[in-house]
N, C-alpha and C positions, 0 to 999 in steps of 0.2 A: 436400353439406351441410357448414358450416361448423361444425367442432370447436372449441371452447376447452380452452386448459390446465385442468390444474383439480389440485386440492391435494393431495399425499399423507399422508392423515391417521395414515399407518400410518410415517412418516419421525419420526425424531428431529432434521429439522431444524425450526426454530420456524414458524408459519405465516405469520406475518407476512413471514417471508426468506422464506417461498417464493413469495407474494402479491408480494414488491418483486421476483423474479428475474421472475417471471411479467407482469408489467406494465412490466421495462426488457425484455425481450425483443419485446414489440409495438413498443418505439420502436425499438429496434434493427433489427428486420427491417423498419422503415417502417410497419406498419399503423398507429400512432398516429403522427402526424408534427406535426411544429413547429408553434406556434400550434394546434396542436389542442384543445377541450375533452373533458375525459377524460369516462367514463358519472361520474354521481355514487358517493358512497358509499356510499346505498341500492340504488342499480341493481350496485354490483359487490357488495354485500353476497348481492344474489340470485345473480348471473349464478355467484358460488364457493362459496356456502354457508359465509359465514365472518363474524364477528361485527366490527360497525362498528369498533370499535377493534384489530382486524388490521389493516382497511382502513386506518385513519387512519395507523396507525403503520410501516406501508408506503408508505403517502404522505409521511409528514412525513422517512422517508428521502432519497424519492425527491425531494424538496425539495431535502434538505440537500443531497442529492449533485449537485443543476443539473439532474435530468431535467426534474423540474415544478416550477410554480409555481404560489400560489394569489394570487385576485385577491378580496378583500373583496367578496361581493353578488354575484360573478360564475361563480365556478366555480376548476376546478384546470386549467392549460394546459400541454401539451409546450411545454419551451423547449430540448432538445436534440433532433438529428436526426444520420442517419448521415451520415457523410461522402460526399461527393458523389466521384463517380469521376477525378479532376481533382486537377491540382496535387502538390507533393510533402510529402511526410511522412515526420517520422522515427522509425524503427524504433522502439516501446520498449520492446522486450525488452533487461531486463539480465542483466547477467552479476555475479557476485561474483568469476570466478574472472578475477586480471588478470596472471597468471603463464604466460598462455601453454600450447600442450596437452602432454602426455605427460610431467608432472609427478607426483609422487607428494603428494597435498596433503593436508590433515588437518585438519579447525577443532575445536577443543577450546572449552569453556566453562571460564573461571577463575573466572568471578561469576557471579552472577544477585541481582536485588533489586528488591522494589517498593519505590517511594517518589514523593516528591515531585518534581518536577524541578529541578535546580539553575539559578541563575537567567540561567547561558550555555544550559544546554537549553533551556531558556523562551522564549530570545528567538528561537529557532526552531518551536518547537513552537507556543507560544504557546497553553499548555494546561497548567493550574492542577491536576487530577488528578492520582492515580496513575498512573506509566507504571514498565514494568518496565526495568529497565536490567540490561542484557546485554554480559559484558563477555567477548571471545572472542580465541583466538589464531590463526592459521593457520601451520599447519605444513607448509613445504616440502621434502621429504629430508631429514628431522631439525632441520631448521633453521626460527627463524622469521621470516618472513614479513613477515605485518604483524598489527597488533595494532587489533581492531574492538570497538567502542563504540556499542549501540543503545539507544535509547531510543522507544520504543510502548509509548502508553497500553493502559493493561491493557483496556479494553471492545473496544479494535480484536480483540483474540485471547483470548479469555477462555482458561485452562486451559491453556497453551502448555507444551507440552513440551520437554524440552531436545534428544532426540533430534530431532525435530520441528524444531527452530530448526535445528541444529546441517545435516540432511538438507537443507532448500531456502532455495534464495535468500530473503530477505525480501518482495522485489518479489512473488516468488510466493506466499508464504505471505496477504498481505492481499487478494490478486487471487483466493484459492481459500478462505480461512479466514476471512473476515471477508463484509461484503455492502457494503464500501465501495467503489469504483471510483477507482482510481490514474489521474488525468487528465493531469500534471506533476510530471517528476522532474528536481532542481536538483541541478547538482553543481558543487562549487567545488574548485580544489584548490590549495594553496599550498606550500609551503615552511618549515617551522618547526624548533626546536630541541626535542631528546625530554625532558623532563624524566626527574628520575629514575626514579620509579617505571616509567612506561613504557619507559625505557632499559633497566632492569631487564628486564623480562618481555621484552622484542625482543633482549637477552644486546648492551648496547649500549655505547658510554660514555656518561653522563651529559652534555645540548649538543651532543649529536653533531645535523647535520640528517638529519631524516624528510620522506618526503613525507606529507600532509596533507590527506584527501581528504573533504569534508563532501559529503552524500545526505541529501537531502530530498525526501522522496512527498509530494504535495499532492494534495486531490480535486479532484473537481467542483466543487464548493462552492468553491474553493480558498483550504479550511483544512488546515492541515500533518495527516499521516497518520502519518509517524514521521521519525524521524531519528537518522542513524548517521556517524559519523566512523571512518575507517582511520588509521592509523599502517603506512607505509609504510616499512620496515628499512632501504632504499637498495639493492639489489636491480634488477636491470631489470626495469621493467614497460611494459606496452604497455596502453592503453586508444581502445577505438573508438570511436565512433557514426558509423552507418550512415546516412544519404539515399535512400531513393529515390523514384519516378514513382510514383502511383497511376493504373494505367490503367484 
C-alpha cells in the first residue's frame, strides 16, 4: 500500500515549506516527472489536509524555483526532472575556506546591516529590497586573510544569526535555511587595487593589489540568491573545481 508524506503539524517549520519540500521530493525521486500534470489544488488540498492557500503558495515557489509551471486553462506541469545517469557534472559543493588545510582560521563579523543595496550590488542582485550586508574578516594565524563582503536579501534567511553566519558556509546556510534551491554559482575573479579602508582592515598599504573574487548563487528560476565579494591579502591561495562522470 502506497503511503504519502504528510505534514508535521506539530513542527515549527511553516506548512507551506513543508508542502514544497514534500512535492520537490516526488520530482526528485522521479515519481512526478517532466511534462507531468500535478493532482489539482483541490485534490492535494485533500490528499494533506491543508488549506488551498498552503497549496498555492507552495506552488507558486515551486514555480519560482523552475520545478513547475502553470499553463492558463490547463493545469500546473513538472518542467524539471533528475538528472539522467550520463554525461559529466560538476561538483557544487563549495568551499569558503581557500587557504588550504591545517590552518588555524577564524572569521570574525566587523559589520552587519540591513539596507537597501548600493547600486554595484544591484547590478548583481538585481533586487530592490532589503538585503543584509555582512561585512566579515578571516583570520589566519593572527593574521588577515582576506576581507568578505555579503549581501542576502533578508527574506532568503529571516532572523540570521551571527554565530550562524559566522559557523557555515553561505552555500550551505540557503541550501539548509531557506527553501530556495541554489541551481548556478558564478564566480569571477580578477585583480584590483585595495582601497583604503579595505587596506586598512587586511593591515595593508593603501593600492596595494588584492585578489578579487565575486560569488553569485543564482536559482532555478535564475534570479540571483545572494552575492559576496572576497578581498584577497596576497597570500597563496589555491581554488578548485572538480569534474566528474556521472555513471
Amino acid at each position: 500500500m502506497w503511503i504519502e508524506d504528510t505534514v508535521d503539524r506539530e513542527s515549527q517549520q511553516k506548512l507551506y515549506v513543508q508542502m514544497y519540500t514534500i512535492m520537490k521530493g516526488k520530482i526528485a525521486k522521479g515519481e512526478w516527472l517532466a511534462g507531468m500534470q500535478v493532482p489539482t489544488e483541490d485534490g492535494l488540498c485533500k490528499i494533506y489536509d491543508v488549506s488551498k492557500a498552503t497549496i498555492r503558495h507552495a506552488i507558486s515557489e515551486l514555480v519560482r524555483d523552475g520545478y513547475l509551471r502553470r499553463l492558463q486553462g490547463k493545469g500546473t506541469f513538472v518542467t524539471y526532472s533528475p538528472p539522467r545517469n550520463s554525461g559529466i557534472a560538476m561538483k557544487t559543493r563549495l568551499t569558503e575556506e581557500m587557504l588550504g588545510e591545517g590552518v588555524n582560521a577564524k572569521k570574525e563579523i566587523l559589520s552587519r546591516s540591513v539596507e537597501k543595496p548600493s547600486r554595484d550590488v544591484d547590478n548583481y542582485l538585481r533586487f530592490s529590497d532589503d538585503v543584509y550586508c555582512i561585512l566579515c574578516r578571516r583570520m589566519v594565524e593572527n593574521t588577515p586573510a582576506y576581507l568578505e563582503q555579503s549581501f542576502i536579501p533578508v527574506y532568503m534567511l529571516p532572523q540570521l544569526e551571527d554565530d550562524e553566519f559566522c559557523g557555515n558556509p553561505l552555500y550551505d546556510l540557503i541550501q539548509t535555511r531557506s527553501h530556495r534551491r541554489i541551481f548556478k554559482v558564478v564566480q569571477t575573479i580578477e585583480i584590483t587595487e585595495a582601497r583604503d579602508e579595505i587596506a586598512a582592515v587586511l593591515r595593508m598599504k593603501g593600492g596595494s593589489p588584492v585578489l578579487l573574487l565575486h560569488r553569485l548563487l543564482i536559482g532555478a528560476d535564475r534570479n540571483p540568491l545572494a552575492y559576496t565579494r572576497l578581498f584577497g591579502s596576497g597570500r597563496q591561495y589555491k581554488l578548485q573545481t572538480e569534474f566528474e562522470r556521472i555513471k
